[in-house]
PDB file with one MODEL, atoms N, CA, C and O in Angstrom:
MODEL        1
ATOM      1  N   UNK A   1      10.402   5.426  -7.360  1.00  0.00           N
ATOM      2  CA  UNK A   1      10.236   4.453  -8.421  1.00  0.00           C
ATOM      3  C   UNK A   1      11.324   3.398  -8.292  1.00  0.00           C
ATOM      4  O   UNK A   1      12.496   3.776  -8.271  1.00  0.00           O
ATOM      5  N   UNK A   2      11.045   2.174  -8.210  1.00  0.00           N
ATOM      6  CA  UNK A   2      12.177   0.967  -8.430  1.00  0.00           C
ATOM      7  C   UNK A   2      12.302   0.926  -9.496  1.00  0.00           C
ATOM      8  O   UNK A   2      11.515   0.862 -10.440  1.00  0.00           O
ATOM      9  N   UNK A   3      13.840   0.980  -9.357  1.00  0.00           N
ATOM     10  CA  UNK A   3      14.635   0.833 -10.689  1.00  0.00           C
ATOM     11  C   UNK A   3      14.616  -1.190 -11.001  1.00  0.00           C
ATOM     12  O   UNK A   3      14.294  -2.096 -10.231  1.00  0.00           O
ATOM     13  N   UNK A   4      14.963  -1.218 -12.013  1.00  0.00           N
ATOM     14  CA  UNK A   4      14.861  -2.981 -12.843  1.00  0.00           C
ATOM     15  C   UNK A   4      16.411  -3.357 -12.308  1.00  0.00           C
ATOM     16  O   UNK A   4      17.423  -2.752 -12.661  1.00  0.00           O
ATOM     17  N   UNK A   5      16.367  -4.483 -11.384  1.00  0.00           N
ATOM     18  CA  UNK A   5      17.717  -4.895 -10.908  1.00  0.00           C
ATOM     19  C   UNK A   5      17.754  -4.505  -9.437  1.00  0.00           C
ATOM     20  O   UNK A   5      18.585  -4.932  -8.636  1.00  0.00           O
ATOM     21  N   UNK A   6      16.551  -3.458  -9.100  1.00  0.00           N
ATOM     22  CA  UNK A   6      17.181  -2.986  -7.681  1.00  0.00           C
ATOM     23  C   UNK A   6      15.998  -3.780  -6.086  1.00  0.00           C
ATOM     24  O   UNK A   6      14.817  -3.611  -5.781  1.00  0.00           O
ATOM     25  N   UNK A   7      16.833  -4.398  -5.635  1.00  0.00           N
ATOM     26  CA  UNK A   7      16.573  -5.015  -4.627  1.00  0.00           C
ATOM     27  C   UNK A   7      15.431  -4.310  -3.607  1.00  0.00           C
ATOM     28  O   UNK A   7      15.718  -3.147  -3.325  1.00  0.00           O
ATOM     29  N   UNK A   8      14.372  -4.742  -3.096  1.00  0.00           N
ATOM     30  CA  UNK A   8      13.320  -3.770  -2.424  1.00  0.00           C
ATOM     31  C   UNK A   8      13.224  -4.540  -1.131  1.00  0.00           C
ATOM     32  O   UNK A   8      13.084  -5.758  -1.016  1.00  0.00           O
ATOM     33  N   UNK A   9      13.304  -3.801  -0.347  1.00  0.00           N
ATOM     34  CA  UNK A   9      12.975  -4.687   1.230  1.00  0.00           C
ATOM     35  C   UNK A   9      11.390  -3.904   1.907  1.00  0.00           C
ATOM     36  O   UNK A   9      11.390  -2.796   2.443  1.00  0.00           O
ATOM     37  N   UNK A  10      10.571  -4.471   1.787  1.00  0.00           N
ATOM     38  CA  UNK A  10       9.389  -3.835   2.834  1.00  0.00           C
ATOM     39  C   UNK A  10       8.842  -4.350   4.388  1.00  0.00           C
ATOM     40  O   UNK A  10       8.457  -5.518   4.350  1.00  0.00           O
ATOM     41  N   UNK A  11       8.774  -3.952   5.224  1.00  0.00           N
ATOM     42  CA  UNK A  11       8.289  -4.214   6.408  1.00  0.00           C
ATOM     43  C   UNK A  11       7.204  -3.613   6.374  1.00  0.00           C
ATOM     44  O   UNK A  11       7.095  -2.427   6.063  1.00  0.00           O
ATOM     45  N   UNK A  12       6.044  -4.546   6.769  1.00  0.00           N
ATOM     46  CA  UNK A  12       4.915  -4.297   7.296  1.00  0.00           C
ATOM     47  C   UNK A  12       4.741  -4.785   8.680  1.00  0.00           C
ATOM     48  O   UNK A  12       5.338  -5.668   9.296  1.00  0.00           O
ATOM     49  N   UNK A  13       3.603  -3.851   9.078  1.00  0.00           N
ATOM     50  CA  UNK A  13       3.241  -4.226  10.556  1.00  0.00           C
ATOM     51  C   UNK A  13       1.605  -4.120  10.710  1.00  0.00           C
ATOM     52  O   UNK A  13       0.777  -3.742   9.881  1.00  0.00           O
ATOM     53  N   UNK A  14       1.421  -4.602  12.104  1.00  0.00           N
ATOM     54  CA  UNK A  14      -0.045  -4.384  12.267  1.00  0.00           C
ATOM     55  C   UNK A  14      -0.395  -5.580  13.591  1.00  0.00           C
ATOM     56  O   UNK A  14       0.181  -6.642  13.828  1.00  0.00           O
ATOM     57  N   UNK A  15      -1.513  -4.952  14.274  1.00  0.00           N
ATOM     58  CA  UNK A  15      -1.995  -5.570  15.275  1.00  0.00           C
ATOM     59  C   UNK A  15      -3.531  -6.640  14.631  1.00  0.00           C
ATOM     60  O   UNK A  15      -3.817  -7.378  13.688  1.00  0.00           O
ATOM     61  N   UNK A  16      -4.115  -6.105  15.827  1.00  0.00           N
ATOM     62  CA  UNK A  16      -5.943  -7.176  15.169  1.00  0.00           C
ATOM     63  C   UNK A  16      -6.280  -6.620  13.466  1.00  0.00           C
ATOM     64  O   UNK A  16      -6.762  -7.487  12.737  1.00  0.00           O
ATOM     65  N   UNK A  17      -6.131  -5.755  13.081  1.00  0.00           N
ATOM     66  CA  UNK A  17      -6.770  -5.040  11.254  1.00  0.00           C
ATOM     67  C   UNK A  17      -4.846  -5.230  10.576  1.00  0.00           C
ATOM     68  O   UNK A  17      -4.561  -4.637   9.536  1.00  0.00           O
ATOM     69  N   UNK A  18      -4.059  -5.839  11.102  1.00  0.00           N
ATOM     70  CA  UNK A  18      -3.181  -6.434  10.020  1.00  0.00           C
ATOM     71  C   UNK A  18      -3.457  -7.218   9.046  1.00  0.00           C
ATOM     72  O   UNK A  18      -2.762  -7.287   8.032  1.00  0.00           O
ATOM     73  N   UNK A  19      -4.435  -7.849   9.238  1.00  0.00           N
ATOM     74  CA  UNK A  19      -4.614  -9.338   8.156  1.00  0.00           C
ATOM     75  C   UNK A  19      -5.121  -8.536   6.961  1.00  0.00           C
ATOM     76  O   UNK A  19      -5.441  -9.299   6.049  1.00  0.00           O
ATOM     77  N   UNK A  20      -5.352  -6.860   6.575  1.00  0.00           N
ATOM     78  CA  UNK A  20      -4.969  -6.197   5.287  1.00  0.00           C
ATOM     79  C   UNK A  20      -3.508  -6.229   4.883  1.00  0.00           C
ATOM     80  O   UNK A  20      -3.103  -6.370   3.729  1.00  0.00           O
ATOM     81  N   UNK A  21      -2.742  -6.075   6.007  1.00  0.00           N
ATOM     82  CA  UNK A  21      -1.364  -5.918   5.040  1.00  0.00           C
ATOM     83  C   UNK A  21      -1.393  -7.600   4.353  1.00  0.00           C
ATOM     84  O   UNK A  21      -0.737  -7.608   3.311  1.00  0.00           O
ATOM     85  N   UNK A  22      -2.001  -9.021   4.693  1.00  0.00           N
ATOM     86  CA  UNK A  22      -1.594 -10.077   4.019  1.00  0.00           C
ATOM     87  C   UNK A  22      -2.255  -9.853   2.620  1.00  0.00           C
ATOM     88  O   UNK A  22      -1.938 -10.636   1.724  1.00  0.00           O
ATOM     89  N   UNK A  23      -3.106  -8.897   2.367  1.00  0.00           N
ATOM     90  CA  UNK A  23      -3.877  -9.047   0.936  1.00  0.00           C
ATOM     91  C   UNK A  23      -2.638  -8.296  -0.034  1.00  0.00           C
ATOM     92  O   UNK A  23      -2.226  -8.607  -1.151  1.00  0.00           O
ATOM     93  N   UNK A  24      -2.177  -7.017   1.026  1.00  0.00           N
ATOM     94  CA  UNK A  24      -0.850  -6.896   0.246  1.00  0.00           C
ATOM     95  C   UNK A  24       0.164  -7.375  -0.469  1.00  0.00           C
ATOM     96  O   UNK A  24       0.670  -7.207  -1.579  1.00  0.00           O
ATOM     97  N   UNK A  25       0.350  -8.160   0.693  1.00  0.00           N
ATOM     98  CA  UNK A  25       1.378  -9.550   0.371  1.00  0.00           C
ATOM     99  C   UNK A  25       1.208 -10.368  -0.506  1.00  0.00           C
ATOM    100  O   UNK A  25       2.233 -10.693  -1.106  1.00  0.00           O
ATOM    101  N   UNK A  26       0.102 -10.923  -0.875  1.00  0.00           N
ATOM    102  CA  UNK A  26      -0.798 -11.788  -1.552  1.00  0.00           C
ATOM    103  C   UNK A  26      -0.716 -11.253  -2.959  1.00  0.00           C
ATOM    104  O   UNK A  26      -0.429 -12.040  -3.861  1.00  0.00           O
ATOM    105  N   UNK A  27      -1.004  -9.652  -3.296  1.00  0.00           N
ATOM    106  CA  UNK A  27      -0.585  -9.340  -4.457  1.00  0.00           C
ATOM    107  C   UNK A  27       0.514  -8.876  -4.695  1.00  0.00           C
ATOM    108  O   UNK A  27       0.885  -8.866  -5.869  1.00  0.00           O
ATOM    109  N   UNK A  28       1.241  -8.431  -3.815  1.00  0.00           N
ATOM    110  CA  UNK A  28       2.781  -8.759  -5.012  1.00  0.00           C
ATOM    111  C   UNK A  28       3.261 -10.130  -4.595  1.00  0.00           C
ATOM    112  O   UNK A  28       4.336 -10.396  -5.133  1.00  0.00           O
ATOM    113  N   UNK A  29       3.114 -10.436  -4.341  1.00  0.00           N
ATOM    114  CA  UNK A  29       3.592 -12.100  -4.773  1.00  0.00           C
ATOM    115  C   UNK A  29       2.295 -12.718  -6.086  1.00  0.00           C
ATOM    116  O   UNK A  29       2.521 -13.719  -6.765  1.00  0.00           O
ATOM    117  N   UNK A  30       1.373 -12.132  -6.179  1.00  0.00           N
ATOM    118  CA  UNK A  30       0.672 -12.536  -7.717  1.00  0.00           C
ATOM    119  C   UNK A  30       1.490 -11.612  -8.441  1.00  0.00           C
ATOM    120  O   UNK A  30       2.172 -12.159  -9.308  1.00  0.00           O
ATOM    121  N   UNK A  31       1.532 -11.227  -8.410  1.00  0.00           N
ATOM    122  CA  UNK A  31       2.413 -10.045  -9.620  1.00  0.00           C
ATOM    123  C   UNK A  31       3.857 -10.540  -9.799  1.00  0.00           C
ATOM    124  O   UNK A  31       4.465 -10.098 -10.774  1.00  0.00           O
ATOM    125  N   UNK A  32       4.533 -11.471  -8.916  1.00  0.00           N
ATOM    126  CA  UNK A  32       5.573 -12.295  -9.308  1.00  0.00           C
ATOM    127  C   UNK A  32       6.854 -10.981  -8.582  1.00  0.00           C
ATOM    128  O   UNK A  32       7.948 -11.067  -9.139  1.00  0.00           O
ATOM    129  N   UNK A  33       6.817 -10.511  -8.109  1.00  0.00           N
ATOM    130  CA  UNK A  33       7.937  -9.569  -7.467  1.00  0.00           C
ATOM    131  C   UNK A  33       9.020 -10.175  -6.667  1.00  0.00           C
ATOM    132  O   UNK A  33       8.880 -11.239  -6.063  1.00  0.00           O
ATOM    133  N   UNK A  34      10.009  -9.534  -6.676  1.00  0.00           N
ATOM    134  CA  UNK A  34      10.688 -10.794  -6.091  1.00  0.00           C
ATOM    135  C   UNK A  34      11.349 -10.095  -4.895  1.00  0.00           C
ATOM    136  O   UNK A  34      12.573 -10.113  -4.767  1.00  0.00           O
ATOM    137  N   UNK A  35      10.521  -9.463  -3.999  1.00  0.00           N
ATOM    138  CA  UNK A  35      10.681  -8.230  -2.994  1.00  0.00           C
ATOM    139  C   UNK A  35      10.750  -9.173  -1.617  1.00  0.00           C
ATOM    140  O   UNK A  35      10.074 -10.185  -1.430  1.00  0.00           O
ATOM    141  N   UNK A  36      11.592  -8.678  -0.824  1.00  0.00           N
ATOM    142  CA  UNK A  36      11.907  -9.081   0.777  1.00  0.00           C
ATOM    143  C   UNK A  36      10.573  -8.714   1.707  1.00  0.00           C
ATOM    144  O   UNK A  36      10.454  -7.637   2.292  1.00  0.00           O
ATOM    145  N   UNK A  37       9.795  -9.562   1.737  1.00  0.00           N
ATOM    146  CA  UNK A  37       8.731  -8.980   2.866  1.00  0.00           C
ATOM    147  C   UNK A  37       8.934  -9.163   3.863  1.00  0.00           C
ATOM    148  O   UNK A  37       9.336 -10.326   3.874  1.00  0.00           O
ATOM    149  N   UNK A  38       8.947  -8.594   5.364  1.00  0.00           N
ATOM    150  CA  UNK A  38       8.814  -9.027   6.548  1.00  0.00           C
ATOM    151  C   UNK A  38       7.630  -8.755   7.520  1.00  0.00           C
ATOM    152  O   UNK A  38       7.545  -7.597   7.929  1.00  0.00           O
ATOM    153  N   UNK A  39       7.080  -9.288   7.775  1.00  0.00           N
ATOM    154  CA  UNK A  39       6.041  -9.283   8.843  1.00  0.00           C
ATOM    155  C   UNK A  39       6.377  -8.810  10.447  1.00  0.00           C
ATOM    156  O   UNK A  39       7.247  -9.472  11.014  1.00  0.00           O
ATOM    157  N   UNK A  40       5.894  -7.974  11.022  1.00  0.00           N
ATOM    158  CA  UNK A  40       6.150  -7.697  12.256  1.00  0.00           C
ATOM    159  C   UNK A  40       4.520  -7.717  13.595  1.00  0.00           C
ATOM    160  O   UNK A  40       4.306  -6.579  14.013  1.00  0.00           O
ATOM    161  N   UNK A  41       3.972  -8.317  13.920  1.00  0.00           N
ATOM    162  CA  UNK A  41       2.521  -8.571  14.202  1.00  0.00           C
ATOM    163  C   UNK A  41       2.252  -9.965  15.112  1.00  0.00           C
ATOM    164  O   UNK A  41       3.057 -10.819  15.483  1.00  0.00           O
ATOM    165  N   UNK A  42       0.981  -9.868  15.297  1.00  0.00           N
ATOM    166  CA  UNK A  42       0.293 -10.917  15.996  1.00  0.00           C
ATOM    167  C   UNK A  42       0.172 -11.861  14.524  1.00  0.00           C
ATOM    168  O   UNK A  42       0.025 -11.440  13.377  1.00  0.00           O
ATOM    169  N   UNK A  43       0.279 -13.148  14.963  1.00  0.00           N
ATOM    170  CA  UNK A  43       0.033 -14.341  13.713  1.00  0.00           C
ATOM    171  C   UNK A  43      -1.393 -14.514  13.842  1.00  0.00           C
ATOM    172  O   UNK A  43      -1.910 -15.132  12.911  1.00  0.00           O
ATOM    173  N   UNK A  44      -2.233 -14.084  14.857  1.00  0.00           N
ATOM    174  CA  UNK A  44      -3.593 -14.415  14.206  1.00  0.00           C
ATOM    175  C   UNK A  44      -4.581 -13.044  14.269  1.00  0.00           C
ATOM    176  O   UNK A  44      -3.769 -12.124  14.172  1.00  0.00           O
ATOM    177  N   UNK A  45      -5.506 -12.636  14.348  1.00  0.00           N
ATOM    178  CA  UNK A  45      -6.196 -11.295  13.741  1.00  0.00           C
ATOM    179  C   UNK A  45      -6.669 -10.961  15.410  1.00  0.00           C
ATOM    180  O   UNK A  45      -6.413 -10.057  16.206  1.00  0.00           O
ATOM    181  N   UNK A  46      -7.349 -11.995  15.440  1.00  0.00           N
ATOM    182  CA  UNK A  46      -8.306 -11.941  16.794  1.00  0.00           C
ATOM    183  C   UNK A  46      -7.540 -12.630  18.450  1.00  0.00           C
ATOM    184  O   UNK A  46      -6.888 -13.674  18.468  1.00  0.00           O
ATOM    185  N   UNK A  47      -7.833 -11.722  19.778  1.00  0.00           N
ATOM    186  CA  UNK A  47      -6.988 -12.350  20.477  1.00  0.00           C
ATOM    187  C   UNK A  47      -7.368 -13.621  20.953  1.00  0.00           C
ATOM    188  O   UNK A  47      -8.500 -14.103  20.903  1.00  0.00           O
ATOM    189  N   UNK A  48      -6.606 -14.004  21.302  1.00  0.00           N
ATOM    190  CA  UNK A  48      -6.797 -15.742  21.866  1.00  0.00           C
ATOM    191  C   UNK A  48      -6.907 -16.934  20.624  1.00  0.00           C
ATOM    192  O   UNK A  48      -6.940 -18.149  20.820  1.00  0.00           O
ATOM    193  N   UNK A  49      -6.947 -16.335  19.477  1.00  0.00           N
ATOM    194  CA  UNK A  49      -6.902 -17.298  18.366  1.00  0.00           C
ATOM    195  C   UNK A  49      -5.416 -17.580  18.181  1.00  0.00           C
ATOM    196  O   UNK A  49      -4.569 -16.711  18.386  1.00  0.00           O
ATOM    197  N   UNK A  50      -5.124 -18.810  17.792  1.00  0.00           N
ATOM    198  CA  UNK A  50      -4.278 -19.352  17.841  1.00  0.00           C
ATOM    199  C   UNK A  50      -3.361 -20.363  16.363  1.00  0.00           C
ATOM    200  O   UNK A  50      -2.322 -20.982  16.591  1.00  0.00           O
TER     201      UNK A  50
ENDMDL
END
């Protein structure tokens, strides 16, 4: 459980079926969190897309 005040760092990862972890992302940042995300992955889903 996060405590109120306490700093959260998450790393996500993922290859071609990463572009679920961005829906992740997408909701806690709607939910206003103010959490360290880092991405570790291909920037596009499919290869050769660019």
């Amino acid at each position: 459980m996060v405590k109120k005040n306490e700093k959260v760092k998450i790393v996500l990862s993922g290859g071609h079926a990463g572009s679920t972890a961005f829906v992740v992302i997408e909701e806690i940042r709607r939910q206003n969190k103010s959490w360290d995300i880092s991405w570790v992955g291909f920037r596009s889903s499919l290869e050769g897309e660019k």
